[in-house]
LUMGULO-50661 format. One line per field, with one value per residue (C-alpha): x, y, z. Coordinates in pm, whole numbers, m for minus. Layout:
LUMGULO-50661
x = (X:...) $
y = (Y:...) $
z = (Z:...) $
end
This chain:
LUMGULO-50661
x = (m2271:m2258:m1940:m2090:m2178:m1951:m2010:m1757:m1945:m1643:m1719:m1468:m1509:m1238:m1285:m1139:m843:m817:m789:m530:m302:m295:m225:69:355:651:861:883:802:666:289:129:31:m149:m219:m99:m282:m295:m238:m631:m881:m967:m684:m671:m460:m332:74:141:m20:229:61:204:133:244:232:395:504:635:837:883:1299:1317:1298:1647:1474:1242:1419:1185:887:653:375:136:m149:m428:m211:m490:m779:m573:m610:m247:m273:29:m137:m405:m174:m133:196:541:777:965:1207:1483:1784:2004:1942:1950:1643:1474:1567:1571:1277:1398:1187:1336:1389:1501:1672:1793:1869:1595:1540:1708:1846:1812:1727:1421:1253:1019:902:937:839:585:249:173:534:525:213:10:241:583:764:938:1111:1106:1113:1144:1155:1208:1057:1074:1366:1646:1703:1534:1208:935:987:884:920:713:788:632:667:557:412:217:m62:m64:m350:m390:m504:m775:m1088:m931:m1024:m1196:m1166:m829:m638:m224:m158:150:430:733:1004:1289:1623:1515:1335:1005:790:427:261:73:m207:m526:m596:m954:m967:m989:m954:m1061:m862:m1007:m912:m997:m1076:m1413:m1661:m1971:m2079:m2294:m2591:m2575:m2860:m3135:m3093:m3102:m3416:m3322:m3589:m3659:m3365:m3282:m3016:m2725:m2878:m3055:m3221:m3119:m3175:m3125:m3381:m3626:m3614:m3252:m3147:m3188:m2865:m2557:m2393:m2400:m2158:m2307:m2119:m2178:m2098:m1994:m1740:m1529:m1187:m1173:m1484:m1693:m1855:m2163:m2065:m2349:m2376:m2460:m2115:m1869:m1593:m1262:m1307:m1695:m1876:m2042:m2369:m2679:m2973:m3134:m2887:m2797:m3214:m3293:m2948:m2953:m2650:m2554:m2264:m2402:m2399:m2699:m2875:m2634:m2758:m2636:m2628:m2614:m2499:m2517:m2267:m2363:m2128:m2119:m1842:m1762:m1508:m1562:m1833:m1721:m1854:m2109:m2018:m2239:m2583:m2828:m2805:m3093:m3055:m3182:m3125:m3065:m3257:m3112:m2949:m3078:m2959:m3097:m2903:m2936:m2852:m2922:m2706:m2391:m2123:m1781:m1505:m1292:m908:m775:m428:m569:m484:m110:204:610:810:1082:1441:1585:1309:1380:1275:972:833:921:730:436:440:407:107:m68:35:m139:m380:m269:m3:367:606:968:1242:1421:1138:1090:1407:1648:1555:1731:2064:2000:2208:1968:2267:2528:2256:2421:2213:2167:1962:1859:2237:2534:2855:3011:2812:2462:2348:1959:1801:1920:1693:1791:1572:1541:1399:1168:1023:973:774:560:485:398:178:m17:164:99:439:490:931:1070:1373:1667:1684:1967:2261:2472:2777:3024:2900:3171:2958:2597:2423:2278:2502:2781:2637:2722:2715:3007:2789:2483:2540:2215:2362:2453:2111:1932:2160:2108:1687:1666:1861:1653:1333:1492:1637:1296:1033:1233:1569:1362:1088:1271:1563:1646:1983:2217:2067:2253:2149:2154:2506:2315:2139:2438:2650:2345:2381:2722:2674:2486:2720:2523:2787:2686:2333:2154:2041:1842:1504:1576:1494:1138:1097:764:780:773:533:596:665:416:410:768:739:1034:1198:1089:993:1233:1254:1390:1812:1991:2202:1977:2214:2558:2779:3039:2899:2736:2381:2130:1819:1586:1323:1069:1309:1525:1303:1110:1446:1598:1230:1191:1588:1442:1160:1265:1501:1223:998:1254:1278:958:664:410:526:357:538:456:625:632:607:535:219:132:146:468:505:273:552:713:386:332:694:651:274:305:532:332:606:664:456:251:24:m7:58:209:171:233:m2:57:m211:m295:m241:109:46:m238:m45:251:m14:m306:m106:m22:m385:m730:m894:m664:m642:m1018:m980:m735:m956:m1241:m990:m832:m1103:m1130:m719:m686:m1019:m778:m441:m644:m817:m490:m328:m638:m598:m243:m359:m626:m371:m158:m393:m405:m746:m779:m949:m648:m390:m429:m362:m143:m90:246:362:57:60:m259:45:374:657:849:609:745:862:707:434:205:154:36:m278:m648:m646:m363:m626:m915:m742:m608:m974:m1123:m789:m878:m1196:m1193:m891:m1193:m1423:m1183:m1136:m733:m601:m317:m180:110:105:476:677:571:239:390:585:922:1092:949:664:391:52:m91:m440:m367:m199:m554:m730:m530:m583:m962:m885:m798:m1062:m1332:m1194:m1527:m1557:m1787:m1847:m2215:m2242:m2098:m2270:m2025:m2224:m2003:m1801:m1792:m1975:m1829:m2057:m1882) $
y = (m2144:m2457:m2540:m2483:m2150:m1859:m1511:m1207:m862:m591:m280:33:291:599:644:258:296:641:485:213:469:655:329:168:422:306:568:895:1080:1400:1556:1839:2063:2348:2313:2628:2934:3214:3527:3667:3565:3627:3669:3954:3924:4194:4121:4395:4297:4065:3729:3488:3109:2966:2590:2440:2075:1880:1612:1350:1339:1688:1990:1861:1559:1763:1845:1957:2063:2177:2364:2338:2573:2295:1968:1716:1887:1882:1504:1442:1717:1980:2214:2265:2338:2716:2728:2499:2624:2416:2448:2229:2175:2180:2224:1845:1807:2075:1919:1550:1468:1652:1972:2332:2528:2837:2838:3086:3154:3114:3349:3187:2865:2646:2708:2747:2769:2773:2515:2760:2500:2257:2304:2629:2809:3148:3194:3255:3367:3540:3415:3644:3467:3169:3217:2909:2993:2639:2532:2280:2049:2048:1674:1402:1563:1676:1970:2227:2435:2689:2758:3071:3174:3504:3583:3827:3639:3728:3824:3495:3338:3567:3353:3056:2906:3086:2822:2685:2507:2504:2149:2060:1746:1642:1467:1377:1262:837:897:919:1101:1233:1251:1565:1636:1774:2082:2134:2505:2673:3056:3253:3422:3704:4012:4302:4427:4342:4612:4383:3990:3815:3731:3421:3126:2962:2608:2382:2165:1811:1527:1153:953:659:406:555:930:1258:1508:1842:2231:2578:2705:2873:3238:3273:3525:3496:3661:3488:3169:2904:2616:2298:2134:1805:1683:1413:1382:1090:1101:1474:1511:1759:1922:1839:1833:1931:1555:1471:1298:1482:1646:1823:2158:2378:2382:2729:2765:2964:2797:2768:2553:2346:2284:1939:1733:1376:1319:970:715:785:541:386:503:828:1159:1413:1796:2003:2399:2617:2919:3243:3484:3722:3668:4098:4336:4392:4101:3850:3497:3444:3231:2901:2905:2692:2350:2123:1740:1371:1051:784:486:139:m79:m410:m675:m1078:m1395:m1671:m1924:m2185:m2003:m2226:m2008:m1992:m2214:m2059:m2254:m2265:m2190:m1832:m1763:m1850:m1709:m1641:m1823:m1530:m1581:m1303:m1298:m1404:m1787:m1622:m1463:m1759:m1990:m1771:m1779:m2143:m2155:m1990:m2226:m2540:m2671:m2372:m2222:m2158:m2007:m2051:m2146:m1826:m1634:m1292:m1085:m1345:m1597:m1499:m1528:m1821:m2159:m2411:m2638:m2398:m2170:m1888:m1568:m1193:m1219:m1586:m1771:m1759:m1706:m2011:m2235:m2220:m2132:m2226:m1986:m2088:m2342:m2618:m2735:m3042:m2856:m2656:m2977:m3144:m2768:m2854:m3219:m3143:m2806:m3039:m2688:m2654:m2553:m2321:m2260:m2044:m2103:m1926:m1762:m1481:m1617:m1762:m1572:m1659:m1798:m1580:m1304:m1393:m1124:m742:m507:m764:m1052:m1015:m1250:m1442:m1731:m1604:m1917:m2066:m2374:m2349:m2231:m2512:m2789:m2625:m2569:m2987:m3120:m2915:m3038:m3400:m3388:m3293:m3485:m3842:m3827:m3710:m3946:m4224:m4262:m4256:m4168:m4484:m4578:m4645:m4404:m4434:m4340:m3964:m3935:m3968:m3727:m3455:m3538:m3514:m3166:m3052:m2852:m2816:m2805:m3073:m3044:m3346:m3399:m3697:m3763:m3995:m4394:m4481:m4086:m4011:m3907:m3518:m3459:m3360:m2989:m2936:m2572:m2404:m2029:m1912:m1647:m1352:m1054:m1039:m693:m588:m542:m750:m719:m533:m273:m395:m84:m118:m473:m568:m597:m830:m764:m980:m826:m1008:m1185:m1271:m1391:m1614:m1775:m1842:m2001:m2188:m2391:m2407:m2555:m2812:m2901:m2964:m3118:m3383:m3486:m3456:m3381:m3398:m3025:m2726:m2430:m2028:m1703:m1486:m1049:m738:m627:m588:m355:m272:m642:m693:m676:m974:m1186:m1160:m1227:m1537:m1648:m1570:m1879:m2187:m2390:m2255:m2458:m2172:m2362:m2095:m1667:m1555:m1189:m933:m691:m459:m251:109:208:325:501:684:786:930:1085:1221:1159:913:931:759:948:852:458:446:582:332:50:171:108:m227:m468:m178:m197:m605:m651:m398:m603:m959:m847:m716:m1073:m1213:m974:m1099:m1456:m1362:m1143:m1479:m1686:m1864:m1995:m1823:m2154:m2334:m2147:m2059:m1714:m1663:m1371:m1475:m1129:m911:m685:m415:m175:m229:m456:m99:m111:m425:m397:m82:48:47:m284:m309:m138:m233:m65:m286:m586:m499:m423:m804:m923:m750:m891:m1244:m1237:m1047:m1292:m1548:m1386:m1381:m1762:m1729:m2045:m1938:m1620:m1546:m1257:m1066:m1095:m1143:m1139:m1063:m817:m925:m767:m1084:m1209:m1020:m1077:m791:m759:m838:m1206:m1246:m1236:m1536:m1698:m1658:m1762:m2056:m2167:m2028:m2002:m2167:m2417:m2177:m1785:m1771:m1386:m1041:m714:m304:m27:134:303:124:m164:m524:m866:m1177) $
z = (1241:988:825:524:554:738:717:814:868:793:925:859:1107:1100:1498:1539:1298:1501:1831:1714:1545:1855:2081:1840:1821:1933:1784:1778:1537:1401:1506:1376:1710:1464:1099:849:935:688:874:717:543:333:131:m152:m477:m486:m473:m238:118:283:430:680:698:1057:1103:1448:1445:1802:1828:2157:2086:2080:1790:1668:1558:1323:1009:711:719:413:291:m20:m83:m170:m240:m135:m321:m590:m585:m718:m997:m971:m1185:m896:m655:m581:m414:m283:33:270:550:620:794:514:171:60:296:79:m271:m197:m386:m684:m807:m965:m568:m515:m163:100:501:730:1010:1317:1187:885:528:331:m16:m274:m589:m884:m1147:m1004:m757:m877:m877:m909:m1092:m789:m502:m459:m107:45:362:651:1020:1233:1629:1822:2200:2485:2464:2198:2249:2496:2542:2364:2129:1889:1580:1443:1052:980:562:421:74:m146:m365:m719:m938:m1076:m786:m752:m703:m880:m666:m434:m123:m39:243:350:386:573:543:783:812:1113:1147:1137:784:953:712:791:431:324:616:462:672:803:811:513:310:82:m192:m405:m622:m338:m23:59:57:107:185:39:208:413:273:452:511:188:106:193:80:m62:160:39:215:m39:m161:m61:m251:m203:m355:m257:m44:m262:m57:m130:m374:m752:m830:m632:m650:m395:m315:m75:169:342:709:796:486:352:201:212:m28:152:m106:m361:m730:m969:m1066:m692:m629:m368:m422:m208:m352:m352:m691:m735:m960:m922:m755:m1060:m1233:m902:m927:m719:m740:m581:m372:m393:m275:135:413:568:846:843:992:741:761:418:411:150:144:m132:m325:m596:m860:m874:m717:m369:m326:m70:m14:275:649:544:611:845:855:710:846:696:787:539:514:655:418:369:155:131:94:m64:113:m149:m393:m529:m468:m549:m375:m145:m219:138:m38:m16:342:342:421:299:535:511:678:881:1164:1511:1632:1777:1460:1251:1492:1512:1136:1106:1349:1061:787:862:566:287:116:200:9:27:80:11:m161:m279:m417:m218:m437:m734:m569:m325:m384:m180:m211:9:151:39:m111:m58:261:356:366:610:547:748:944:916:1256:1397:1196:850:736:504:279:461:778:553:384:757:873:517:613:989:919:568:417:m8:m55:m309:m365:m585:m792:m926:m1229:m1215:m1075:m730:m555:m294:29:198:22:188:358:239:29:45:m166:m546:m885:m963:m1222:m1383:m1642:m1734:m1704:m1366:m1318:m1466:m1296:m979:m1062:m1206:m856:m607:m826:m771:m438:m298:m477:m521:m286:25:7:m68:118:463:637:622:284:m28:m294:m663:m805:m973:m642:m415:m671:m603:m192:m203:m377:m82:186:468:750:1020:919:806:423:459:640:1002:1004:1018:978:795:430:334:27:m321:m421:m704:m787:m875:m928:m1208:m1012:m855:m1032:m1299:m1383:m1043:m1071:m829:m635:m382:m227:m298:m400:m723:m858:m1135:m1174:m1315:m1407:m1706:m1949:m2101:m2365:m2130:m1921:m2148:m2264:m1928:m1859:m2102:m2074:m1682:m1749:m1926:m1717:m1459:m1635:m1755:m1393:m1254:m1535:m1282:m1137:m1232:m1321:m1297:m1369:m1102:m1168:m1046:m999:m1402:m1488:m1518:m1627:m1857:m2124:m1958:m1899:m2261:m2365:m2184:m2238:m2625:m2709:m2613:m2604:m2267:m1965:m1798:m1519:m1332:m1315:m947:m941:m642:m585:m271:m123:m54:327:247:m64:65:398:173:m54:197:543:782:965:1028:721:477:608:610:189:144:271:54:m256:m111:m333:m640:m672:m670:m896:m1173:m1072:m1150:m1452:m1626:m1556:m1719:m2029:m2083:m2081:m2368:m2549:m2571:m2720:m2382:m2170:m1855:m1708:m1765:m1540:m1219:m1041:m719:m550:m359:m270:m112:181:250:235:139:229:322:629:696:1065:1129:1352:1064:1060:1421:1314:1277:961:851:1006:793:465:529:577:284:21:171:39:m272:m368:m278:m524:m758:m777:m667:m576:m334:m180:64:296:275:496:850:1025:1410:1514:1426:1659:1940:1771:1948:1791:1587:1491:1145:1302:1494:1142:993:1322:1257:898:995:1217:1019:652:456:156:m37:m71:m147:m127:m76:m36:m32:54:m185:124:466:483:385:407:281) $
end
């Protein structure tokens, strides 16, 4: 393959992501054994017959290592809407297990250890079932061994439920004693709830017409000898994100749509893969007293048609900044992981030297900071700046530092939950942002160690405590390069100190921000006006306010926006569970969520009067998840790989000039590559000039 043209097929497949979330525990944690079972379906409104849900969870450390575990009558087909929900109960150790994500619970004993309750305000309350108690009974091994609980609650359902809706599901949540949380599980089996004892089903429908496949859509309608006078719902196999059933507008949907085959008429199901074998059902039911719903029907099956899609190879493209496929050089890591790191970094974009959060306490002069300092000698792993510039020149490295704007403590205070302010002066700032802009971009290139300095560059050396470390490049040593980009702090709006108990914090809004800027900025240019400068947010929003406050007086240099916009694996996990089906959603919504993230940043630059042309974007915070994954399992996945792969490129489409993974691409417990390492190694070899073309099937299928 030419230089000038690389390709990268992406192919999602749930059974892959499967396979590597089975293969990279290494912890244990929580596993659902048997989803919530109703004790009969289906159910009947009626507020007197007493129903039992029964879920069983296991745990490798032992039951004592599970200690909550909840239930919610239809949480994922409720698609993050409380009102859909038809019902909240929980057990727990203790109560603060129960309530610890806030909520109105009423709480009691369990039967044989524990407490439970129920949400009265929020998922349904007590509009559509009264709880009546909580069993939990408890197997295998207490501690060092494999365990289990089985939560069993009991409940009448109320009237209102009746039919509304008629199909539901008990999904299922857990925690243990390490914080390991297993998000809401969809449940595959579902029930039906309705306002009496059956007396009658309805009858069960003949298989659905299926016709005119296309590579993305099917045709489909009620058989035409099924009965004029019930309703009929459609269901789809194989399903994505949960969406199982056909809406009347042909898209899919969690929850059954129920119509009579007149209105469903022929409805063309769209947003299907390519050469996928489908199988449509129809189920009947009569909406009256006594009526029940059918068992589904027969199956009618269709193949879509192939995708196909040309390129043009003579097309002009867009160019693909190699800045795109870089890195944070984050302290903190082992030797291993920070080595491994570097291997990555050669011909694009660093960030450093502190970066994220840490930055907005670090003093480059005394290394001292929240998480990247020491708090005597700085030992092997506390780089100087020095060291970092020499990694820069020997990798060809864009560096890309970020400077403080909040304040500098104690160096006797460095370190998590012990650092806190003691000068949040913006003249201490700016003294300390105009030397580091000077020491690196005139002192380092130009002098060597035995040199005599100008009198204002030897009172800035002299400034420097760096132990026994040196501050000045060797004899004969080779020059390190200019820093040209300066990011303005890190994400403003966040309060620092991280975690340190009874101490002030600081934290800017968009006023604040914009002044401290601004006096910063000036201070920087003064010494070097060839540097280009950048705030640095959140993920706008919720910092939209302060991009404007800053981008709306043009008297503050703006040559570039640095924005951080973290992915959807973990939210989806929380949200849907920690499984393949809701990693293989997430990945579908990777390019959807950064195409939103990029476009607000560009509405702030119009807002301000500004020319989008003129500044350039860099995402340097990103992560297909979340930096809480950071050092977790998670991030040893495939899915973790892929979501990686497909930001890469849409940040490519999007014309980004730099981005920097956060925080480390190994496992940082040794450095042990992870899939998602393997893809900036292949970035590297085969990162291209130009991106000619890209083709989504809409679901699983990626070409760049």
């Amino acid at each position: 393959m030419s230089s000038g043209f690389r390709a990268l097929l992406i192919t999602f497949f749930s059974f892959c992501i499967e396979a590597y979330l089975s293969s990279a525990v290494h912890c244990a944690v929580p596993i659902v054994e048997a989803y919530p079972a109703v004790s009969a379906n289906p159910i009947v409104a009626d507020d007197t017959t007493i129903y039992s849900v029964t879920t069983t969870i296991s745990d490798a450390s032992g039951y004592n290592h599970i200690i909550c575990v909840r239930v919610l009558f239809n949480y994922t087909e409720a698609g993050g809407d409380s009102s859909k929900g038809r019902g909240y109960m929980a057990w727990g150790t203790s109560d603060a297990t129960i309530t610890k994500y806030g909520g109105t619970w009423v709480l009691a004993n369990a039967t044989n250890g524990g407490r439970w309750g129920y949400n009265a305000a929020a998922w349904g309350g007590t509009t559509y079932i009264r709880p009546i108690s909580c069993t939990v009974s408890n197997s295998g091994k207490a501690t060092g061994g494999k365990g289990y609980r089985t939560i069993s609650w009991t409940f009448t359902a109320l009237p209102a439920w009746a039919a509304n809706p008629l199909t539901n599901d008990a999904d299922v949540w857990m925690e243990d004693q390490d914080g390991n949380k297993v998000g809401w599980s969809d449940n595959p089996d579902e029930f039906d709830v309705v306002s009496s004892t059956c007396v009658t089903q309805a009858s069960t429908p003949k298989a659905p017409i299926v016709s005119n496949a296309t590579s993305d859509s099917i045709q489909i309608a009620i058989n035409p000898a099924d009965s004029d006078s019930n309703v009929f719902c459609v269901r789809i196999y194989p399903a994505y994100d949960g969406k199982n059933y056909v809406q009347p507008d042909g898209s899919l949907g969690a929850t059954p749509y129920w119509q009579s085959k007149s209105a469903w008429g022929t409805v063309t199901v769209r947003g299907l893969t390519g050469s996928m074998t489908y199988s449509f059902r129809a189920r009947a039911w009569q909406p009256v007293p006594g009526v029940c719903p059918s068992a589904f029907g027969e199956e009618a099956t269709v193949t879509t048609l192939i995708n196909s899609h040309v390129v043009d190879t003579t097309a002009p493209g867009k160019l693909m900044h190699r800045g795109i496929i870089g890195n944070a050089t984050h302290y903190g890591f082992n030797s291993q992981a920070w080595s491994k790191t570097w291997d990555i970094l050669y011909d694009t974009c660093a960030r450093g030297i502190a970066g994220g959060l840490d930055a907005d306490t670090y003093n480059w002069k005394d290394l001292s900071g929240q998480g990247v300092g020491h708090t005597g000698s700085p030992g092997p792993n506390v780089h100087t700046t020095l060291e970092w510039m020499r990694l820069i020149r020997d990798h060809r490295s864009i560096p890309l530092v970020t400077i403080n704007t909040k304040g500098i403590g104690p160096l006797s205070a460095s370190g998590y939950c012990r650092f806190y302010y003691t000068d949040t002066s913006i003249e201490t700032l700016k003294k300390l942002a105009a030397d580091w802009v000077r020491y690196v971009n005139f002192i380092l290139p130009t002098y060597r160690q035995g040199d005599t300095l100008l009198p204002s560059d030897q009172a800035i050396l002299d400034s420097i405590n760096w132990g026994s470390k040196p501050k000045l490049l060797e004899p004969g040593e080779a020059p390190t390069p200019k820093v040209i980009y300066w990011e303005i702090g890190n994400e403003p709006e966040v309060a620092l100190p991280w975690c340190t108990p009874d101490v002030p914090r600081v934290t800017l809004d968009g006023p604040a921000y914009a002044s401290r800027y601004k006096v910063l900025a000036e201070a920087m240019l003064a010494v070097d006006p060839e540097i280009k400068l950048g705030p640095c947010m959140l993920a706008p929003n919720p910092s939209l306010a302060t991009l404007d406050a800053v981008l709306a007086d043009h008297s503050i240099p703006v040559h570039f926006i640095a924005y951080h916009p973290y992915g959807p694996l973990r939210t989806y996990a929380l949200r849907d569970g920690d499984n393949a089906r809701s990693a293989e959603a997430a990945l579908r919504y990777v390019k959807t969520q950064q195409q939103a993230v990029c476009a607000n940043v560009i509405a702030s630059i119009v807002r301000s009067g500004r020319c989008p042309q003129d500044i350039a974007l860099i995402s340097s915070e990103y992560n297909p998840s979340s930096w809480e994954w950071e050092c977790s399992q998670q991030i040893l996945r495939v899915s973790q790989a892929l979501g990686l792969a497909e930001t890469l490129f849409t940040y490519a489409e999007l014309g980004l000039f730099a981005a920097n993974y956060w925080s480390v691409p190994v496992w940082c417990a040794d450095g042990t590559e992870s899939p998602m390492y393997k893809v900036f190694k292949m970035m590297q070899k085969y990162w291209g000039e130009k991106l000619i073309d890209s083709y989504s099937d809409g679901l699983n299928l990626r070409v760049y």
